[in-house]
C-alpha positions in Angstrom: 0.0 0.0 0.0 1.1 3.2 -0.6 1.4 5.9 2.3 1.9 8.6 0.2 -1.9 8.0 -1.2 -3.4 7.3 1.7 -2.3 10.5 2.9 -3.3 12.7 0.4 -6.9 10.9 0.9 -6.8 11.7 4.3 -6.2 15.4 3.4 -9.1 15.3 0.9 -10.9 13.8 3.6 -10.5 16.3 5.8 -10.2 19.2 3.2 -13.9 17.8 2.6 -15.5 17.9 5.8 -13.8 21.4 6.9 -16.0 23.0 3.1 -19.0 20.7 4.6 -18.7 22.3 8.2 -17.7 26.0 7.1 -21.3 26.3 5.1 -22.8 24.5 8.6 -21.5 27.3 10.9 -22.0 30.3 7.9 -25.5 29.4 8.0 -25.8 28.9 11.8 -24.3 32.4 12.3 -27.1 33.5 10.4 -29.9 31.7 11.9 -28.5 33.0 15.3 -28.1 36.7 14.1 -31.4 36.7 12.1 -33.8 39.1 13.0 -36.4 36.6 13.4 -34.4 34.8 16.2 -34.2 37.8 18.7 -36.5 36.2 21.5 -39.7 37.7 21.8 -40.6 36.6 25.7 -37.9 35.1 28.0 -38.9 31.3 26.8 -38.1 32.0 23.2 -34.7 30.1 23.1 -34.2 29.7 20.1 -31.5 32.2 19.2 -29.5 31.1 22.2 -29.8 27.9 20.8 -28.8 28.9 17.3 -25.9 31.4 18.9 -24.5 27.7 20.6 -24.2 25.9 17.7 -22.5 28.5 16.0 -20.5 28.5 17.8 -19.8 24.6 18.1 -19.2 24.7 14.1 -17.0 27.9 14.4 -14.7 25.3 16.7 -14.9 22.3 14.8 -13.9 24.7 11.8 -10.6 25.7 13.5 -10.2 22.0 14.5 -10.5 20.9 11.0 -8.1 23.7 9.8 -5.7 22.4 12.3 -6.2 18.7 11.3 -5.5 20.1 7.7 -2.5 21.8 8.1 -1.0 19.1 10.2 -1.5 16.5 7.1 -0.4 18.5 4.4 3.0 19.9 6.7 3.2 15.9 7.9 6.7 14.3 7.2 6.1 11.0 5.8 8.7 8.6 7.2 9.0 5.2 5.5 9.4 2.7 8.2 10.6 -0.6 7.6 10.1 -4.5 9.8 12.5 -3.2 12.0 11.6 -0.3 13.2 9.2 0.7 15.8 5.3 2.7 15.5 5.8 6.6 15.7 3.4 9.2 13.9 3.0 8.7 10.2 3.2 4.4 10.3 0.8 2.9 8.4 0.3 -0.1 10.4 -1.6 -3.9 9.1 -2.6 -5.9 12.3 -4.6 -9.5 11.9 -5.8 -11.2 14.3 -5.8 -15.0 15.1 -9.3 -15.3 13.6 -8.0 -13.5 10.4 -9.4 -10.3 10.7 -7.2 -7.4 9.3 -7.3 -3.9 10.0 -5.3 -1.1 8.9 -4.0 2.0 10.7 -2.6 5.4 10.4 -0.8 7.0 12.9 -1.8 10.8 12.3 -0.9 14.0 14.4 -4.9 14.6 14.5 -8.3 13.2 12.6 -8.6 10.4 14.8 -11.5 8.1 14.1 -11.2 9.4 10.5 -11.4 6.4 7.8 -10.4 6.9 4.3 -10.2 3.9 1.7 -7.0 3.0 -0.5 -6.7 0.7 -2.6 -10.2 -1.2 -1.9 -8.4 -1.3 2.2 -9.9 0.6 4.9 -8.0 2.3 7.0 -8.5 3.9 9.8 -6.7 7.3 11.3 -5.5 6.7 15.4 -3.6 9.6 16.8 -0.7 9.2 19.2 -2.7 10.4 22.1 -5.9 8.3 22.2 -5.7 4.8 24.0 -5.2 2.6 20.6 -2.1 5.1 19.8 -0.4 5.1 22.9 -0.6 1.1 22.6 1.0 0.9 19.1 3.5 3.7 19.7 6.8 2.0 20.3 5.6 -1.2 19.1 7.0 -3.7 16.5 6.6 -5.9 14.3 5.3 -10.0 15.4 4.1 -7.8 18.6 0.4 -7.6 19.9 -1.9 -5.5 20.8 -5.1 -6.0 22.5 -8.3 -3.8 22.0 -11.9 -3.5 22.2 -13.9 -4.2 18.8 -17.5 -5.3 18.0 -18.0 -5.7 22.1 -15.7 -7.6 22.5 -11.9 -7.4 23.4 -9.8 -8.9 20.6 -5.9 -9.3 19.8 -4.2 -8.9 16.7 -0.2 -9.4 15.5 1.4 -5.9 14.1 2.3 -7.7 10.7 3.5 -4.9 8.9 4.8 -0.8 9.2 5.0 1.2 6.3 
């Protein structure tokens, strides 16, 4: 697989949802600064309401813009068998059962999934629980996390 694609998915990915969530909060500032959402007795809420999620998008804006910039300035290290998980590893995990899963190692975007190559593969950063597992990890080790209700344990097979 190659990481360079994944990434630049990832960036599309993200470059996507930040033009999706930039109309959101355009048109929930103007909802909340409408003349028709002043509150006309002290139960009329629904300019508060508007004014919060505003704001809520206007954050998840600068989030995104953050996420982007951290992709597109992102160092793409090759890694090789013997070298251990650090940001930017593109990491193949299988479990005893067979199931696969892929993983990306990003500086943000966490939970993100982006398909390459007919392969899911799914964006962990360093500090949720998943990424502090894997970080520092190699090769033939395992890892144990929840999935599908249940706890399972797969074999890193491979860091690109």
């Amino acid at each position: 697989m190659n990481k360079h694609k994944v990434v630049t998915q990832i960036i599309a990915a993200v470059e996507r949802s930040l033009e999706s969530t930039r109309t959101a909060a355009k048109q929930a500032h103007e909802t909340a600064t409408h003349k028709e959402s002043v509150a006309k007795t002290k139960y009329d809420t629904f300019g508060l309401e508007a004014s919060y999620l505003a704001h809520g998008q206007y954050k998840r804006v600068l989030e995104l813009e953050e996420a982007f910039e951290a992709f597109k300035n992102l160092p793409i290290v090759e890694f090789s068998d013997d070298d251990e998980i650090a940001v930017s590893a593109l990491i193949r995990l299988e479990s005893m059962e067979g199931d696969t899963c892929t993983l990306f190692i990003g500086p943000s975007g966490g939970g993100m999934k982006v398909e390459c190559d007919l392969v899911e593969v799914i964006v962990v950063t360093a500090e949720a629980p998943l990424g502090r597992k894997l970080l520092g990890k190699w090769v033939g080790d395992e890892v144990s996390f929840s999935m599908d209700n249940s706890v399972k344990t797969f074999e890193i097979v491979e860091i690109l």
